[in-house]
C-alpha positions as CSV (number, residue, x, y, z in Angstrom):
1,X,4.6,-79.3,-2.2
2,X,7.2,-77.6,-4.0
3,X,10.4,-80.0,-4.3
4,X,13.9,-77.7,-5.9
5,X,14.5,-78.9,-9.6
6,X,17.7,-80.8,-9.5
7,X,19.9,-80.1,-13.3
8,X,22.2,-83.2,-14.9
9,X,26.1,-82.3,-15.3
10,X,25.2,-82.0,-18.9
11,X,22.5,-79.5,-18.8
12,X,25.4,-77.3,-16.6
13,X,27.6,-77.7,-19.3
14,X,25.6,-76.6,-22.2
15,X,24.7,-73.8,-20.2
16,X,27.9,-72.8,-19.5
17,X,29.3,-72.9,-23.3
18,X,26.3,-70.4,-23.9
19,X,27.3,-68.1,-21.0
20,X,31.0,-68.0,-22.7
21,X,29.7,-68.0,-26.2
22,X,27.9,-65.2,-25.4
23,X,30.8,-63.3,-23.6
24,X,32.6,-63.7,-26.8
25,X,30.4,-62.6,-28.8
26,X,29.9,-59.3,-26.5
27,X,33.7,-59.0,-26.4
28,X,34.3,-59.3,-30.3
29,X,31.3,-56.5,-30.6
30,X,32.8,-54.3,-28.3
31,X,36.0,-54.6,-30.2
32,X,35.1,-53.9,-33.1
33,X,33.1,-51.1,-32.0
34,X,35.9,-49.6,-30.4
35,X,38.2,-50.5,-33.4
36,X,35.6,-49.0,-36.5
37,X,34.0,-46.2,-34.8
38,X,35.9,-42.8,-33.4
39,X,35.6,-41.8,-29.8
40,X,32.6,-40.8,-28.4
41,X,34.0,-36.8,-28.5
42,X,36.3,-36.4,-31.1
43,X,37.6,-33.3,-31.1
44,X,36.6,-30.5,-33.8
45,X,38.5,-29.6,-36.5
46,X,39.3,-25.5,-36.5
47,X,40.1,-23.7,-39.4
48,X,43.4,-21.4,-38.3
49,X,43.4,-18.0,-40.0
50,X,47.1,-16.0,-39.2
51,X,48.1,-12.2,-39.2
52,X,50.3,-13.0,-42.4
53,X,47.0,-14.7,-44.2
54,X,47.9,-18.4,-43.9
55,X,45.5,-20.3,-43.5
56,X,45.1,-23.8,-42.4
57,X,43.5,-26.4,-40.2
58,X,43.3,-28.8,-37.4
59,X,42.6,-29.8,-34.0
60,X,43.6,-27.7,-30.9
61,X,46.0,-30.1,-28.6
62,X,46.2,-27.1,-25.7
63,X,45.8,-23.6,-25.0
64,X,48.4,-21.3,-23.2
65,X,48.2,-17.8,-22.1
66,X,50.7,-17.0,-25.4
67,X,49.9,-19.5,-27.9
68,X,47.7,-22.2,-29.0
69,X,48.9,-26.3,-29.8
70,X,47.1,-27.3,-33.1
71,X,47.8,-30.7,-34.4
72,X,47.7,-31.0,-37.9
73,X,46.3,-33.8,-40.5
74,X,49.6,-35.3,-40.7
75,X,49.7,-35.7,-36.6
76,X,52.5,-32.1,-36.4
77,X,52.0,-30.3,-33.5
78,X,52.3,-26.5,-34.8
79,X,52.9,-23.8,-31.9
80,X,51.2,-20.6,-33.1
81,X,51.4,-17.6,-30.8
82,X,48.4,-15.4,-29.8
83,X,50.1,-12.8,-31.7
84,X,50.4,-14.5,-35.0
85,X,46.7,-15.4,-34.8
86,X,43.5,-14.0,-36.2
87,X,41.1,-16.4,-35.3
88,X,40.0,-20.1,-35.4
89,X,36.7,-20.9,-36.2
90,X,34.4,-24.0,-38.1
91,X,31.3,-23.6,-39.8
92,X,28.5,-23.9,-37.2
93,X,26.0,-26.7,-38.4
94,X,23.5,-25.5,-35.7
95,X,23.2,-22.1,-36.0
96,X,21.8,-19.3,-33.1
97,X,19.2,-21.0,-30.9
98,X,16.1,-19.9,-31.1
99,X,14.8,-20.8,-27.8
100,X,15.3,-19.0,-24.3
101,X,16.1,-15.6,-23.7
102,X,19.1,-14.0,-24.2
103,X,21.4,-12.1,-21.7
104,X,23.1,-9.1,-23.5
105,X,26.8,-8.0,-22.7
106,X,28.8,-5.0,-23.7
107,X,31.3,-5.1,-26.2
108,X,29.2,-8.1,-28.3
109,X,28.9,-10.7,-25.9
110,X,26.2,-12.3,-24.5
111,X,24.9,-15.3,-23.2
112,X,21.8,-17.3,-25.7
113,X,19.5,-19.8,-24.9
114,X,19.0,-19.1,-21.4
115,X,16.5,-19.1,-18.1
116,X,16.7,-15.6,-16.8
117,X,15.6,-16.1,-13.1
118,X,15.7,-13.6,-9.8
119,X,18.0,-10.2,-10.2
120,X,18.4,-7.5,-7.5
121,X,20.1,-4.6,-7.7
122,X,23.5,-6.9,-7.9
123,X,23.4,-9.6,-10.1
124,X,21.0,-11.7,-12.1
125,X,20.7,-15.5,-12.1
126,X,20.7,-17.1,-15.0
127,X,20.8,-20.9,-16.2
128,X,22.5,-21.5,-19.6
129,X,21.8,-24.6,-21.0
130,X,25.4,-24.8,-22.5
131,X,27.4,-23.2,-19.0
132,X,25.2,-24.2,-16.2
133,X,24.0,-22.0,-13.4
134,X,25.6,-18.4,-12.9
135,X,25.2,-14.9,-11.3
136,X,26.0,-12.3,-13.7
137,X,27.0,-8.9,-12.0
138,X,24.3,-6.4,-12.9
139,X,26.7,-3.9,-13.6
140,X,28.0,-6.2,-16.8
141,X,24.4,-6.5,-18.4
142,X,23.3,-4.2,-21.3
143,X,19.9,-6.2,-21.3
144,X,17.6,-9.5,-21.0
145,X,15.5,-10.3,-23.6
146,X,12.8,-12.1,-22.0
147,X,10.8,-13.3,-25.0
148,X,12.5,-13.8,-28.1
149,X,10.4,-13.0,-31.5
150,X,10.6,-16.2,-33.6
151,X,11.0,-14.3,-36.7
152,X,14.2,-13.8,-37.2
153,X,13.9,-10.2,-38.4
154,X,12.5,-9.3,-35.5
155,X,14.7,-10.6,-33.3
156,X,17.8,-9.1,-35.1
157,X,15.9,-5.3,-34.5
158,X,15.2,-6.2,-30.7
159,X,18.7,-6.8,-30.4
160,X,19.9,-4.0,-32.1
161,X,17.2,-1.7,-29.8
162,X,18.7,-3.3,-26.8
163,X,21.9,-2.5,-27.7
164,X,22.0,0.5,-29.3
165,X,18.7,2.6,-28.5
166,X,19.9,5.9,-26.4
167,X,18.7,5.8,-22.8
168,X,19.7,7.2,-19.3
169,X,17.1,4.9,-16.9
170,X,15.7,1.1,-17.4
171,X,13.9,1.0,-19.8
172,X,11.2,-2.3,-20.2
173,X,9.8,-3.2,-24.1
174,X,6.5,-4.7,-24.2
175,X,5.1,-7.1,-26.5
176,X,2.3,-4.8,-27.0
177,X,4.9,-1.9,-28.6
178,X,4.9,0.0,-25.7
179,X,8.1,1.2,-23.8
180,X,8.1,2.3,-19.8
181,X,11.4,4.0,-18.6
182,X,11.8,3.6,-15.1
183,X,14.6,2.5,-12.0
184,X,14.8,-1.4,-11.8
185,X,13.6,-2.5,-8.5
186,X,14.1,-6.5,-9.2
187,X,13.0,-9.3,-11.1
188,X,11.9,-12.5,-9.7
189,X,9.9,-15.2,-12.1
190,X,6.6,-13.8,-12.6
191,X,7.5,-10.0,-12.2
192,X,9.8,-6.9,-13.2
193,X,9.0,-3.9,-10.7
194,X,10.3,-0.8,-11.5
195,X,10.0,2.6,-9.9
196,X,8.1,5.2,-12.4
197,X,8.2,8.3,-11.7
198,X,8.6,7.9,-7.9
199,X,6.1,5.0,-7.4
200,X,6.4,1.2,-7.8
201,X,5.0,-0.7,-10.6
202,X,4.3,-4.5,-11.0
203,X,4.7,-6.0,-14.8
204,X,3.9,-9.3,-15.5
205,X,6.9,-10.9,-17.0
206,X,4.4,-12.5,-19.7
207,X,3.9,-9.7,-22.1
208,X,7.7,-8.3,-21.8
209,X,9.9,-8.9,-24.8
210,X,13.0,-7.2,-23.3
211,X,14.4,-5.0,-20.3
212,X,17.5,-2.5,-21.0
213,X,19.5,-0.9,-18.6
214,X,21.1,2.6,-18.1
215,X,24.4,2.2,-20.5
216,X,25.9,4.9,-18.1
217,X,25.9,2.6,-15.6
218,X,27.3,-0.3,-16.9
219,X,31.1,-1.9,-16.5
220,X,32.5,-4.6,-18.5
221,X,36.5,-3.5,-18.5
222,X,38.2,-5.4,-20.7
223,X,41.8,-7.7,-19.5
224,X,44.9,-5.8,-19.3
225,X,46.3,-9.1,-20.9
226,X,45.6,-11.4,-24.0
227,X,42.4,-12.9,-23.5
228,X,40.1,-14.9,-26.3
229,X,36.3,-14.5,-27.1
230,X,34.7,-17.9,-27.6
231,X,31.4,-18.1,-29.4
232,X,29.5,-21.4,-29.0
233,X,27.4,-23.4,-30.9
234,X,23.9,-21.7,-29.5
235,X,25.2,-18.9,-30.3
236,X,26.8,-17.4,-27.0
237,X,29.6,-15.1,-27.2
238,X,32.4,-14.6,-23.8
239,X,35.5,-13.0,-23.3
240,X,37.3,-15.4,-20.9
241,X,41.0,-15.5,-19.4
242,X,43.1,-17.7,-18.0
243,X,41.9,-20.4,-20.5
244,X,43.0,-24.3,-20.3
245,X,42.0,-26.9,-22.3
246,X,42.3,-30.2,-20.2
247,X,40.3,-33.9,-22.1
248,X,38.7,-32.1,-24.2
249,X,37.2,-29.4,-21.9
250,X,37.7,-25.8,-21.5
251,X,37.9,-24.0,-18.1
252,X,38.2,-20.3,-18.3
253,X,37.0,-17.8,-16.2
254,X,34.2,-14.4,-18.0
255,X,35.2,-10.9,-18.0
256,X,32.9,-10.6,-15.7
257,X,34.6,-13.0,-13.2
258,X,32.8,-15.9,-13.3
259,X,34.4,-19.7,-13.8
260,X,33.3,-21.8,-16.6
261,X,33.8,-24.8,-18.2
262,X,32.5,-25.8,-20.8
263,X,33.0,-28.9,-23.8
264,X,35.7,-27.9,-27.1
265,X,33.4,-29.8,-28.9
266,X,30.7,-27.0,-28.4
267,X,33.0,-23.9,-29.9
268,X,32.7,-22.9,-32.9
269,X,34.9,-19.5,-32.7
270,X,38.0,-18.6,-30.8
271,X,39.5,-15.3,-31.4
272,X,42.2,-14.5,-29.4
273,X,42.4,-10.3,-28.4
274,X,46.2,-9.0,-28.2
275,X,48.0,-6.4,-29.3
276,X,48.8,-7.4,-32.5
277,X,44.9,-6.9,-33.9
278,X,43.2,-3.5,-33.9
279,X,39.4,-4.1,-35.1
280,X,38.5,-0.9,-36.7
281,X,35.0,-1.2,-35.1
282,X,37.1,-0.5,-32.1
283,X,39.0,2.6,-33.4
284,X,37.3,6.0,-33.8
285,X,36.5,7.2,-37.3
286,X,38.6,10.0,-38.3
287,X,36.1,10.9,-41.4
288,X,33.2,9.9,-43.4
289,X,30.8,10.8,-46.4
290,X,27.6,9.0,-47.8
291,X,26.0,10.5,-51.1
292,X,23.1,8.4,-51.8
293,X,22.0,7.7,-55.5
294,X,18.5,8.0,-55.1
295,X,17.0,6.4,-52.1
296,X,16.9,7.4,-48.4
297,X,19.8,7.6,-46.3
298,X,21.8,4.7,-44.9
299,X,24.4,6.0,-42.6
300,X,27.2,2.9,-42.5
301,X,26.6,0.9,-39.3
302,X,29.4,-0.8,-37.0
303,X,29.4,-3.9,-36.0
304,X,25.9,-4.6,-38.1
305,X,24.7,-4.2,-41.8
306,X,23.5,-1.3,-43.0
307,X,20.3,-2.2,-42.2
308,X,21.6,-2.9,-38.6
309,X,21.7,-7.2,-38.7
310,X,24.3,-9.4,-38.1
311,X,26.6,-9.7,-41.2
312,X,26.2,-12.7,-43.4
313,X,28.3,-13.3,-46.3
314,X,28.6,-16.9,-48.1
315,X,26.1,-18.5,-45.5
316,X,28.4,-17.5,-42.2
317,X,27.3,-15.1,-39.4
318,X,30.2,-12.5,-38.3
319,X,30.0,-10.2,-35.7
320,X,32.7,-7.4,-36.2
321,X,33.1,-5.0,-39.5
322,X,31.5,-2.2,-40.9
323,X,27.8,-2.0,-42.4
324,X,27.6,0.5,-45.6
325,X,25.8,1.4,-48.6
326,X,27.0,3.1,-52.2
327,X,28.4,5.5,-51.8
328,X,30.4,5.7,-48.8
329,X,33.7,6.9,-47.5
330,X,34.9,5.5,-44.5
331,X,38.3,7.3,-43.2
332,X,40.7,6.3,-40.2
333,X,44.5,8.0,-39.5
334,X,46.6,5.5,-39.3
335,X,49.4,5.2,-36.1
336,X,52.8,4.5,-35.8
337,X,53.0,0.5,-36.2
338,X,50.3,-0.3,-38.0
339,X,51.5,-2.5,-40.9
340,X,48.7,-4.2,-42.6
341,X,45.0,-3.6,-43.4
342,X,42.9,-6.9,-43.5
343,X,39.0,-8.0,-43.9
344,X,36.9,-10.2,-45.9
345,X,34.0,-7.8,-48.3
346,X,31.4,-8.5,-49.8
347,X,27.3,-7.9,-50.6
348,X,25.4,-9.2,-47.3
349,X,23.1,-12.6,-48.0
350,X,20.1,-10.8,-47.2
351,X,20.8,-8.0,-49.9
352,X,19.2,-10.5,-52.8
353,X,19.9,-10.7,-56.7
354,X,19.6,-6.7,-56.6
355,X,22.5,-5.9,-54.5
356,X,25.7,-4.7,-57.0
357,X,29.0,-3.1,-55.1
358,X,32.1,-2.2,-55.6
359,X,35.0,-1.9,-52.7
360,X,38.0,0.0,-52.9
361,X,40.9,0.9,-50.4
362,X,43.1,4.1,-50.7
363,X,45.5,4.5,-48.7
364,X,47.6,8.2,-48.3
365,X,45.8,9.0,-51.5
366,X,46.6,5.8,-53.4
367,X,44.0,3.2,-54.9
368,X,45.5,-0.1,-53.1
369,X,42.5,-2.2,-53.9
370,X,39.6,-2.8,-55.9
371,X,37.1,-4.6,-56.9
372,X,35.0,-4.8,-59.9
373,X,30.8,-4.8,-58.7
374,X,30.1,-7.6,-57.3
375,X,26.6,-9.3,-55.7
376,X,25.4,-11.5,-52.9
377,X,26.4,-14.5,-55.1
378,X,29.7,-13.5,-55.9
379,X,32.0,-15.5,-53.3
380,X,33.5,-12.4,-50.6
381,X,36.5,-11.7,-51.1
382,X,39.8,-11.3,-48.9
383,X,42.0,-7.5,-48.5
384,X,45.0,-7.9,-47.3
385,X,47.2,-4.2,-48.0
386,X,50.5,-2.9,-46.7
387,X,50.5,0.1,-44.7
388,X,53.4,0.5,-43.2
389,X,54.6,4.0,-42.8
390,X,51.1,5.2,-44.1
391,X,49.1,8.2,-42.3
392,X,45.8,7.7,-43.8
393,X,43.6,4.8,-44.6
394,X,40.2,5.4,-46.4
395,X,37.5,2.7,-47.0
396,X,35.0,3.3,-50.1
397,X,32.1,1.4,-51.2
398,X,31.2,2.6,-54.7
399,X,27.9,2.4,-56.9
400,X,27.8,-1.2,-59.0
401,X,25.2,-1.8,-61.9
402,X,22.4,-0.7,-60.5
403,X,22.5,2.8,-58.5
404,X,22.2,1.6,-54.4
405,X,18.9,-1.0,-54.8
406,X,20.3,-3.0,-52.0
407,X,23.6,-2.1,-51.8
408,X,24.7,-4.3,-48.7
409,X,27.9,-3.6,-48.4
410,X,30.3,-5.2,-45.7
411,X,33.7,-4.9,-44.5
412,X,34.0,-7.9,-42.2
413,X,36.2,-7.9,-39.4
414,X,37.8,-5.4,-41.1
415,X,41.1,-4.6,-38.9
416,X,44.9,-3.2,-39.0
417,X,48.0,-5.7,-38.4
418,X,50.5,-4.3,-35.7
């Protein structure tokens, strides 16, 4: 028979002193925890580049829809407007993801990292791993890549074929090399079916690497007001409006009118789109010359190197500027308010120890800057000219030391103050 143990006074007593010894010593952790370690999400600290080239640094303490709170070192709370603002940005320790397909949007934005599910004529469903579940308007979508090469190469030229690669129908890339233009029909997870040439076909989704669309067809208008393009740490790129920043996380809602929210902590660019910052990726070109030294032709790109990647100068990605080789004239009129030219040059990463350029700016006829050659390890370098009152502005990348053996050249986010 089982009788209940009975304890003594004492043996209560010692085991309470432990209980509270132990509480203390759970308390004083949990103190000094708190007390020697940072909060769990400590917010990031930006690098703040203005229209007048200041630069400096710090955390952003809010976002309104004409200026953004950023709170200094020192604890100062400096009010920039959009206006004054280039962009802010910190160096991204993850880089693009490698994993998932991508979704890809006009105008440079898309969505990385991603589940591409069901699509109908309408929208396609996708999962981000970063923004959740969303239903992205078909009409907004340039192209899904549904298998992404793990070279890196690779993956830079399917991106630049989705993009860029003329077409007037849907047009689905196999992994084999082949390419079948057709009318999308839907997606769902194991299928694309398209109409060829007035009959239906069934392709397994397994051996697709990528499906563009008709660019005819597509609609991504941009705000009528100041909005900002955020690019994440997996690499994602949106336009969003009607931005808020509230503990630490951002709510915003996509050009293509979607709601998000998402943590600061994941951002690793904010460029805020106003009037007072004309990307000249974005203007039309008014003129240009290439005379190559020896080797084939390399028309200058936009918004891509030469050799049609993303730029890379002194270990950071960038997605705006110009792409050229030596030698190259680049030539753009110039409008009534335009007061400053701006953008950071220099030979891409990939270019090697062969790569040897020189940049110059002439405006109305007048050399305004040069440099003397420089290589992929020279450190780019900033422009910042006056051209206030000028009509013409023309962009030259010359020959360096060694004819144009991987002459790289790029004019990142090159752009006129206003």
């Amino acid at each position: 028979m089982h009788r209940p143990r009975h304890h003594s006074s004492s043996t209560r007593t010692k085991g309470l002193r432990l209980v509270a010894v132990a509480a203390a010593l759970t308390v004083g952790i949990a103190l000094t925890v708190r007390a020697g370690e940072p909060p769990a999400a400590v917010a990031p600290v930006f690098e703040v580049l203005q229209v007048d080239g200041r630069t400096s640094s710090g955390r952003i303490a809010a976002i309104a829809p004409d200026r953004v709170a950023v709170t200094s070192a020192d604890g100062q709370v400096h009010q920039i407007p959009l206006t004054a603002l280039v962009k802010l940005s910190r160096e991204n320790t993850r880089g693009r993801a490698a994993e998932g397909a991508n979704v890809a949007l006009p105008d440079g934005d898309r969505l990385m990292n991603v589940i591409v599910g069901s699509a109908t004529d309408a929208a396609v469903e996708v999962h981000s791993y970063a923004l959740g579940k969303m239903s992205v308007p078909l009409d907004s979508v340039l192209g899904l890549i549904l298998t992404p090469p793990l070279d890196a190469e690779a993956l830079d030229r399917l991106w630049e074929r989705v993009r860029t690669q003329p077409r007037t129908s849907e047009v689905v890339w196999l992994g084999n090399g082949d390419r079948i233009a057709g009318t999308l029909l839907g997606v769902d997870d194991r299928l694309v079916r398209l109409q060829v040439q007035g009959k239906p076909m069934e392709i397994d989704r397994a051996g697709i690497t990528a499906v563009g669309f008709d660019p005819a067809l597509v609609s991504y208008p941009r705000p009528t007001t100041s909005y900002f393009e955020a690019t994440l740490v997996d690499g994602t790129r949106l336009g969003i409006v009607d931005v808020k920043l509230d503990k630490g996380n951002v709510s915003a809602v996509t050009r293509f009118g979607r709601a998000l929210r998402f943590p600061l902590a994941d951002v690793v660019r904010l460029v805020p789109r106003t009037s007072a910052v004309d990307y000249l990726s974005e203007r039309p070109v008014d003129g240009h010359s290439y005379v190559p030294y020896l080797g084939p032709v390399r028309p200058f790109r936009i918004d891509a190197t030469v050799e049609g990647r993303p730029f890379q100068l002194g270990g950071r990605t960038y997605d705006r500027g110009l792409g050229a080789q030596s030698r190259t004239l680049i030539a753009y009129k110039l409008k009534p308010g335009d007061r400053r030219f701006q953008a950071l040059v220099g030979v891409d990463d990939r270019a090697g120890p062969l790569g040897s350029v020189a940049f110059r700016v002439m405006v109305d006829g007048q050399s305004r800057f040069t440099t003397p050659p420089m290589t992929a390890r020279d450190a780019p370098r900033p422009i910042d000219v006056d051209v206030t009152g000028a009509k013409l502005l023309i962009l030259i990348t010359e020959f360096g030391d060694r004819g144009d053996v991987r002459d790289f050249a790029d004019w990142v986010e090159a752009r006129v103050v206003r």
